[in-house]
N, C-alpha and C positions, 0 to 999 in steps of 0.2 A: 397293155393298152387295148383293147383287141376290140374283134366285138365284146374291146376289151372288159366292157363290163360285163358280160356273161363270162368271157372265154377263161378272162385270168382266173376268174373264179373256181371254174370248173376244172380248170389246170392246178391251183392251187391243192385243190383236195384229189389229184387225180395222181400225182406225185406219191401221195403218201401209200397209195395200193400197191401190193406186192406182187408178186409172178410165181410161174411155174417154177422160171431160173434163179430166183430169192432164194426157193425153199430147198434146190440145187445145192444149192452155194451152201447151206447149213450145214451139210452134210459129208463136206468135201474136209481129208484132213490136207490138203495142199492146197497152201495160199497159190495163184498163177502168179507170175511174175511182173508185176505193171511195169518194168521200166524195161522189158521184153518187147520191141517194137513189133513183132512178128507173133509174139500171143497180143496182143493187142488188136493188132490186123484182125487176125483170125478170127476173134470175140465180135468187136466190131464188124465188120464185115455180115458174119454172120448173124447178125443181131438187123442192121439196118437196111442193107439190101435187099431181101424179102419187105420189110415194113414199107420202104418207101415204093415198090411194087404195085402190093398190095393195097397203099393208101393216096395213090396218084401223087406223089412229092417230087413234083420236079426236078428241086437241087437241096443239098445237103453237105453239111461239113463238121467231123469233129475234132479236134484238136485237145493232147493230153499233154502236158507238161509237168515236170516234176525237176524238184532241186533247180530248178533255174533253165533249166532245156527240154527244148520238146519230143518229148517219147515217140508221139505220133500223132500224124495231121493228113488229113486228106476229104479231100472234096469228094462227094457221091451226087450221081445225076449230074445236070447243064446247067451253067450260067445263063445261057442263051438255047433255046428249046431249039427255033427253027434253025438255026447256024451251025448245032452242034457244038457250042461251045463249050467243054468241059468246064466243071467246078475245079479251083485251081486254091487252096485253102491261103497262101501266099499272096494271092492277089483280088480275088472274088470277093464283093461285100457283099452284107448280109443284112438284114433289120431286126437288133438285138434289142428293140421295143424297149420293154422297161430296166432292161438294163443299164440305159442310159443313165438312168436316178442315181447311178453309182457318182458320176462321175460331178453330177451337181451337187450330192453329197460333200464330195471332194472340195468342189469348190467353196462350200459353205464352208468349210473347215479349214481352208487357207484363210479367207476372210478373218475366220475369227483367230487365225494366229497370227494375222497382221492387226487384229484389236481392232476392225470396222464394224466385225458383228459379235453378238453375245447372245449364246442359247437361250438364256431368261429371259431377254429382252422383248414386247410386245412388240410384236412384228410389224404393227402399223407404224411405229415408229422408224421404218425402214421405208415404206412405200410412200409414194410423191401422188401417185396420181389416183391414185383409190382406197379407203379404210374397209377392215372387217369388222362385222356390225357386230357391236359389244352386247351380245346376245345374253352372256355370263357375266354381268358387272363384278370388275373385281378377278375373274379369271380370264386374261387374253391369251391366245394364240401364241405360242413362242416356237422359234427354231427347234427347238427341243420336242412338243409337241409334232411339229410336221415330220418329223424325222425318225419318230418313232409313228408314226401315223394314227395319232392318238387325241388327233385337234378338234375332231367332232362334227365334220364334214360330212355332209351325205355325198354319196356318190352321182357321179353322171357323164353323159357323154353321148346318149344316141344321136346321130346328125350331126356332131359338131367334134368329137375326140379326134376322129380319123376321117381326113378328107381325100379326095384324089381331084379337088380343082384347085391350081395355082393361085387364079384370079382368088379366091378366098379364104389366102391369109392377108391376117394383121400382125400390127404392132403383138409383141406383147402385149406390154402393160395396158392397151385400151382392148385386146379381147378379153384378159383375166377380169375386166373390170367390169366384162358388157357377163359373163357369166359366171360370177360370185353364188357359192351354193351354199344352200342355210346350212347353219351351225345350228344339229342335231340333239347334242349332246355337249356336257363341261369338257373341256380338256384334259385327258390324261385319264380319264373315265373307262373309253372304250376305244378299240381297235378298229379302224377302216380306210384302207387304204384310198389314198387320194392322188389321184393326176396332178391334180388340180392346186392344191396344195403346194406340191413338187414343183408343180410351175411356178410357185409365187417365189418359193425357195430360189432357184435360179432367177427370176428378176430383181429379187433380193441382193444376188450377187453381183448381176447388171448395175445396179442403183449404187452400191457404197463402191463397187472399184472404180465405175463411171464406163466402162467397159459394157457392148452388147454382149449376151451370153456367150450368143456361137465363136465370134472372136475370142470372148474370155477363157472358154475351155480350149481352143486352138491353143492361141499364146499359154496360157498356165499350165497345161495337160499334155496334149499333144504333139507340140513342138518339144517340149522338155525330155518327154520320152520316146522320140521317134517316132510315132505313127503317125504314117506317111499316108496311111490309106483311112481316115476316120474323118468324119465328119457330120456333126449336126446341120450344117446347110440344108436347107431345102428350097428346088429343087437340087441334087446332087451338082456339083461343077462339073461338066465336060468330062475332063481328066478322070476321074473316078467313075461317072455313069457311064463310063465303058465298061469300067468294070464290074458293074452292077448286078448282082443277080437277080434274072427280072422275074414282075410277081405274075403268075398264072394262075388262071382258074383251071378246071376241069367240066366239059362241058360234052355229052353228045361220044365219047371215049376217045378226045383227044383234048389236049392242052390248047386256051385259048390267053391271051396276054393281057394285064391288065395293066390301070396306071399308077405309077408309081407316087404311093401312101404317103400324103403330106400329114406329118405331127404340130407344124410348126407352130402353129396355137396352143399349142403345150409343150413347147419342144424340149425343155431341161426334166422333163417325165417322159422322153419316148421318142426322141426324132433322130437319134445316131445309126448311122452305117459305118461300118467298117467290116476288114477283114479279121478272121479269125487268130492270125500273127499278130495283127496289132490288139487283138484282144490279151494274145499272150502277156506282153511287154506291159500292159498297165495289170496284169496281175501280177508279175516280175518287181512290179514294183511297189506294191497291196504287200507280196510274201519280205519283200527286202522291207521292209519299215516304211515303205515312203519312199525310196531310192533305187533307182535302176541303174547297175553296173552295164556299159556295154564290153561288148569283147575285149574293147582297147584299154579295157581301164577307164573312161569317162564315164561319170556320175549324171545322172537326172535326178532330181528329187523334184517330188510333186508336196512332200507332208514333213515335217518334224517326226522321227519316228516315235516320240512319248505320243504324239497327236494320234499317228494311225495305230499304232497299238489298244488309243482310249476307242478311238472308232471302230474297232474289231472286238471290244466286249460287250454284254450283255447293255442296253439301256430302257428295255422295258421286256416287262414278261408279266403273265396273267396268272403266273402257277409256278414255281422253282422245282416240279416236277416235271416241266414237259418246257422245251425251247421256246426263247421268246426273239427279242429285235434287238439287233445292234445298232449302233447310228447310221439308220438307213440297210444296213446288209442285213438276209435273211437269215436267220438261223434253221437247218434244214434236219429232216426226218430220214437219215439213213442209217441205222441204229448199228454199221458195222468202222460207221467212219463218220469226226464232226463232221459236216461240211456248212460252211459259211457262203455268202454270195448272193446272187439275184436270178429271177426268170422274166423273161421279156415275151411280150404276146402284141403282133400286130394284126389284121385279117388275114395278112397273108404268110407271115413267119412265127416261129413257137423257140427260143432260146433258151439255155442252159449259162450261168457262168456260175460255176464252184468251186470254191477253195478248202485246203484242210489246209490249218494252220501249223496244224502236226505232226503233219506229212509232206508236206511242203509240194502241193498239186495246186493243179488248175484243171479243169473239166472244162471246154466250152463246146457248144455243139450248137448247130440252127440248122430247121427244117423248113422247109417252105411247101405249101399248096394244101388245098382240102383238108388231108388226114395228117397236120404235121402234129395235132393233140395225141394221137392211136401212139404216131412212132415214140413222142415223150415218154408215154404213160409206158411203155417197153422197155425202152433203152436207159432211163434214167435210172431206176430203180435198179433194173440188171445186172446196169455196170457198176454199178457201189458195192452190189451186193456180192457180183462176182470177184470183184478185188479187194474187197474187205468184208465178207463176208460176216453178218450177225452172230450172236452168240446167241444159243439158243434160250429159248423163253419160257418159263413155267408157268400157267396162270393160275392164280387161288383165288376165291371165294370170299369176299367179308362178311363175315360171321353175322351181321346184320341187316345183309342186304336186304333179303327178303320183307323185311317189314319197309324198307322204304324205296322200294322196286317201283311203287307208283308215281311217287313224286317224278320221276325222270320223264314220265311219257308226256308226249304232247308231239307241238310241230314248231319248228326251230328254224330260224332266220334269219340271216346274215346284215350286221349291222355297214356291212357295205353296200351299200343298197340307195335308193332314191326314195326321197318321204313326199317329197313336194310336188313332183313334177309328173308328167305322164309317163315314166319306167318306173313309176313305184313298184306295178305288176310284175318285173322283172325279180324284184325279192320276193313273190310269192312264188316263181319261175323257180327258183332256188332254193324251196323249203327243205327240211329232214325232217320225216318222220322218225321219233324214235318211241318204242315198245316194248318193255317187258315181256321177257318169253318163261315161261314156267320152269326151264329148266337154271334159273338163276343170272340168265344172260339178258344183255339188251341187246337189242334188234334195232340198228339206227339204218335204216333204208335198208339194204338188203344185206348188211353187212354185222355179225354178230359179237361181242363185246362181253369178257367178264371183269368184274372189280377185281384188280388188286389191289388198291387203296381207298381207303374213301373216297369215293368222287373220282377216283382213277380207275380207268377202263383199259384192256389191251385185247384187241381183234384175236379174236379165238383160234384162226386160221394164218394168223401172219402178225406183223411188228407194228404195227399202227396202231396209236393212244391216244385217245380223249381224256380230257379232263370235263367235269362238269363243276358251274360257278351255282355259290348260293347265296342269298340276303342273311342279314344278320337276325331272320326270323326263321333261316334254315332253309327257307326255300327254293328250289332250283330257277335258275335265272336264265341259265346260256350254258355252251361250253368250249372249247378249243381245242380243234385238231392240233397235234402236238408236230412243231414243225410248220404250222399256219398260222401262228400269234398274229396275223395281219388281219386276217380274215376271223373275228368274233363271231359268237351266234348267241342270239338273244330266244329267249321262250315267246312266243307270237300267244297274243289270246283268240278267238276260236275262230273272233269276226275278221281277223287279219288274215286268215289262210284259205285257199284256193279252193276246198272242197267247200266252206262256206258261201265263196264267191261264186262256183260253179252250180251249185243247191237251186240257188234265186236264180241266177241268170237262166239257169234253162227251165225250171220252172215258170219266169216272167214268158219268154219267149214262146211256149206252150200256148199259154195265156195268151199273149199278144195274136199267136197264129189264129188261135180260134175266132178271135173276134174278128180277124178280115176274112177268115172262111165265114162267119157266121154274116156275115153284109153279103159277102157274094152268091150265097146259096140262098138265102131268105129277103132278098131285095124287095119282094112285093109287102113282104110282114113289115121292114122298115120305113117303105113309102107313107104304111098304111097307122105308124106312130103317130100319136098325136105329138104336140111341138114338145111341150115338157122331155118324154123320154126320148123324141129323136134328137133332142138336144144331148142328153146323155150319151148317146148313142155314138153322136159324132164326137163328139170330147175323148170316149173310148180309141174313136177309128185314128184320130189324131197322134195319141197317147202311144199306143200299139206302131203304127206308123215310125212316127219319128223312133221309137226304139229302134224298131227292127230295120229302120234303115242307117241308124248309124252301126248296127254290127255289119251289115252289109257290105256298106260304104268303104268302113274301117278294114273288114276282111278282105277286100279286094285291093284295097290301096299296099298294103303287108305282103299281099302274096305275090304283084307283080311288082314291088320295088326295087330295082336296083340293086340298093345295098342301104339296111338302114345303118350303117354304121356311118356313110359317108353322109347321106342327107336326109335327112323326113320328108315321107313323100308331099307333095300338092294336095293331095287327096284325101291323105288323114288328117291334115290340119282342118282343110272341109270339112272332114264326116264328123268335127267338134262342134260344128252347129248343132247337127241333131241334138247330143245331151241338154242344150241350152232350149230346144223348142220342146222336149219331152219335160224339162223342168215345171217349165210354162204350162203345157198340158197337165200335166198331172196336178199343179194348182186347180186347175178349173176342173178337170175330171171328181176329185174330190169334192169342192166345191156341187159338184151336177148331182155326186151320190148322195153327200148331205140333204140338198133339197131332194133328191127323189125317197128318198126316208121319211124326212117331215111333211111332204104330200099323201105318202099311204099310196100312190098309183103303184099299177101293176102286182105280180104274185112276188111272195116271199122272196124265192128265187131269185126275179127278176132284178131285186134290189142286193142278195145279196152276189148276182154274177158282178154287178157293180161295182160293189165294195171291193171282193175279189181282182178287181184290175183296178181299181184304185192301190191296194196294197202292194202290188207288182209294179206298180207305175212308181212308188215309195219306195221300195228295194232297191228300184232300178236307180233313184236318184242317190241312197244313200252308196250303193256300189259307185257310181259316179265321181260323187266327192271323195268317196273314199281313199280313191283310185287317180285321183284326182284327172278326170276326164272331163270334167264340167267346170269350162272355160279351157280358155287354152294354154294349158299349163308345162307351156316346152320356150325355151331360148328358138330366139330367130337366128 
């Protein structure tokens, strides 16, 4: 959820890098012992307490289960910073972000084994109080679609995903309705994962049982399996925000507190708290089929086991050489062990929940504060690695690369992303460069890759594989971290990527500079224009003006916000004027160079310094629309 749009992203491909202690692990002919609560200690231990140190993490907790019991669990760092209240993995909640999707999953899939809902079905046919706009006449929207994240939705969420004021939630169904994001793309096309979506899924579920969400997963989930300590509510009940682990910033070298991250406007995509035991118990009952045995012999069942069984295999994939999506669960990149499951990201916590279906585990773990991304991108990969270590990897060469080493290069861009709105910048934020290297490798950011298959890549240095997509004219399209089937990437054309955009922008503003240095330092020469070019003149000062005051404006309002995750500030919605008065200007400023052309006044120069911020005043508006900065293109 995180600053969810950047974070999960950057999570998602941050997973897939390897470590020192991966390449450890290769080399080792003794497996350690996971069901060893005391090598587990140790590993752990020794893995997270330096990172959370090192990374300002408040609190922490990871919890290992296997065959049905927990190998090992324990809290690291405080619940409560100033009180000293230890993390207590038993009782302590956490904010397991997008983990939550699991459980709406779930729900969908009770619905449709009571026959209220049907994966093919056109989801508008479930909604009462808002339709999705039949963008693809002939192809709608279906359960099936959201659930592989495959409906065609752009992404979004700055200001309105994660809030921390009470006063502003709503309903469901009339926020989903006030922020409906265009359909991108056909369904079942391309991969991008959606909050937003996920949300509709769960009011989906609200609508045919006639049940509010967060009651409907209580009663069907929660009560069934005993978790005592979970809940979608927000704000937390009493009862449980005691047990809360609270969220902290890092500020000045001490811990300062913040407030506690309201989802509820998407809440069946991201608003659960619970502790890491009751995390257990609903995968207790994910590995039992559906059904959790307790001590005594009493049964819960959440699913039909033919249901969760169908739910835990594959339902979409880009490539049957690299892992794709189950109903809803991810399919993950640890090449020594499947593991199945989800990762949860809010601003202020980074979670784990993984299953091997083979081995009959659970992994769950959550970090909280600043650096809870550093501790993931360590600990996750580590401990797969270290207790089921990879089999080692040879890479070979296809025989033809070389002649089509070109085709791959360009800059690549994630089809999760915003097209409409003012964070479209944010998928230029998130490009890959990827390059051709002469020694037969490609060079995708800083990270090197040889073909073993057609169109299959595997990091030269470690276990990480791409696949790359082509058109049925051979030409490369996109490609997929293997292990991220969520996260597609499409091939950007040249105008679409940031060193295009950055080229003009600081070239226009060059331009623009000069021409308010050139008023200020030649004021007598301007007095002494006749009307014709001092009309020019001003049209220029205008032009230059309004640009440079909405990057101004814009940069000032970004750098002392708050939090844009939780609101857009006041001030950048203001500095949207500007593009709207530079629009205006640059009409006329063209307009002024036209006529000073067909009059012949002035030298050559003079007409063509003109044209020259004419052109810049043009770039600026086409960066504008592009970018869609011109008008104000964000949800209230």
């Amino acid at each position: 959820m995180v600053k969810n749009s950047i974070k999960v992203l950057a999570v998602a491909l941050l997973f897939l890098s390897t470590n020192i202690m991966s390449q450890a692990a290769v080399s080792r002919t003794v497996v350690p012992d996971i069901t060893n609560p005391a090598v587990v200690e140790a590993f752990v231990d020794g893995v997270v307490m330096p990172q959370m140190k090192k990374n300002h993490s408040p609190s922490g907790v990871v919890t290992l289960m296997k065959d049905g019991e927990i190998i090992f669990a324990k809290g690291y760092g405080y619940q409560d910073v100033e009180k000293s209240i230890p993390v207590n993995p038993a009782t302590t909640l956490f904010r397991p972000g997008s983990i939550s999707k699991l459980f709406t999953w779930i729900s969908v899939m009770q619905q449709v084994e009571r026959e209220n809902l049907d994966l093919d079905t056109d989801v508008n046919e479930y909604l009462k109080t808002f339709q999705i706009e039949d963008t693809w006449p002939g192809q709608p929207v279906t359960l099936r679609d959201i659930m592989s994240h495959t409906a065609g939705f752009e992404d979004g969420g700055i200001g309105y995903l994660i809030i921390d004021d009470v006063s502003r939630i709503e309903p469901l169904a009339i926020f989903l309705a006030n922020h409906i994001p265009v359909r991108v793309n056909p369904p079942g096309e391309h991969t991008a994962y959606s909050n937003w979506a996920t949300a509709v899924a769960g009011l989906i579920v609200s609508n045919v049982s006639g049940v509010e969400f967060n009651d409907y997963v209580q009663q069907n989930i929660f009560d069934v399996l005993g978790m005592k300590q979970a809940s979608f509510v927000e704000p937390l009940p009493p009862e449980l925000d005691s047990h809360m682990a609270k969220a902290y910033g890092w500020k000045q070298g001490k811990y300062f507190e913040k407030n506690y991250e309201i989802i509820a406007n998407f809440g069946p995509a991201g608003s659960l708290a619970a502790t890491s035991y009751d995390m257990a118990l609903f995968a207790r009952a994910i590995l039992g089929g559906g059904e959790l045995l307790d001590s005594s012999g009493k049964s819960g069942r959440i699913l039909k086991t033919k249901t969760m069984e169908q739910m835990l295999t594959t339902l979409y994939s880009h490539d049957t050489r690299t892992r794709g999506l189950a109903y809803g669960f991810l399919e993950y990149p640890y090449n020594g062990i499947e593991i199945i499951g989800h990762d949860g990201g809010t601003t202020i916590f980074l979670s784990h929940f993984g299953l091997s279906l083979e081995n009959n585990l659970m992994l769950f773990f959550s970090f909280s504060g600043p650096g809870n991304v550093d501790i993931y991108r360590v600990f996750a990969s580590s401990f797969y690695d270290y207790f089921y270590p990879p089999k080692q990897q040879t890479n070979s060469y296809s025989g033809d690369f070389t002649e089509r080493a070109d085709s791959f290069a360009g800059t690549y861009k994630p089809w999760r992303a915003n097209f409409t709105k003012i964070e479209a910048l944010l998928g230029a934020l998130s490009a890959v460069t990827v390059t051709p290297m002469d020694d037969n490798s490609l060079l995708v950011d800083d990270t090197r890759f040889v073909e073993e298959q057609k169109n299959l890549f595997r990091q030269v240095d470690g276990e990480r594989r791409i696949v790359f997509q082509e058109n049925d004219a051979g030409e490369i399209t996109g490609y997929i971290n293997d292990g991220a089937a969520v996260n597609q990437m499409y091939k950007a054309s040249f105008y679409g990527t940031l060193p295009f955009t950055l080229f003009f922008l600081i070239l226009s503003v060059v331009v623009f500079i000069a021409v308010l240095l050139r008023r200020s330092y030649q004021g007598a020469i301007y007095k002494a224009l006749p009307s014709t070019e001092k009309n020019a003149f001003r049209a220029s000062l205008l032009l230059s003006a309004s640009n440079l005051l909405f990057l101004i404006v814009a940069a000032i309002a970004l750098v002392t916000a708050r939090d844009l995750m939780y609101e857009l500030p006041w001030l950048f919605k203001f500095s949207l004027v500007f593009p709207i008065i530079a629009f205006l200007a640059t009409i006329y400023h063209v307009y002024q160079s036209v006529l000073k052309w067909r009059s012949g006044e002035g030298s050559v120069w003079s007409r063509l310094r003109f044209s020259i911020v004419s052109f810049c005043g043009v770039m600026m508006i086409w960066i504008y629309n592009y970018w869609n900065f011109l008008g104000f293109n964000y949800f209230t």
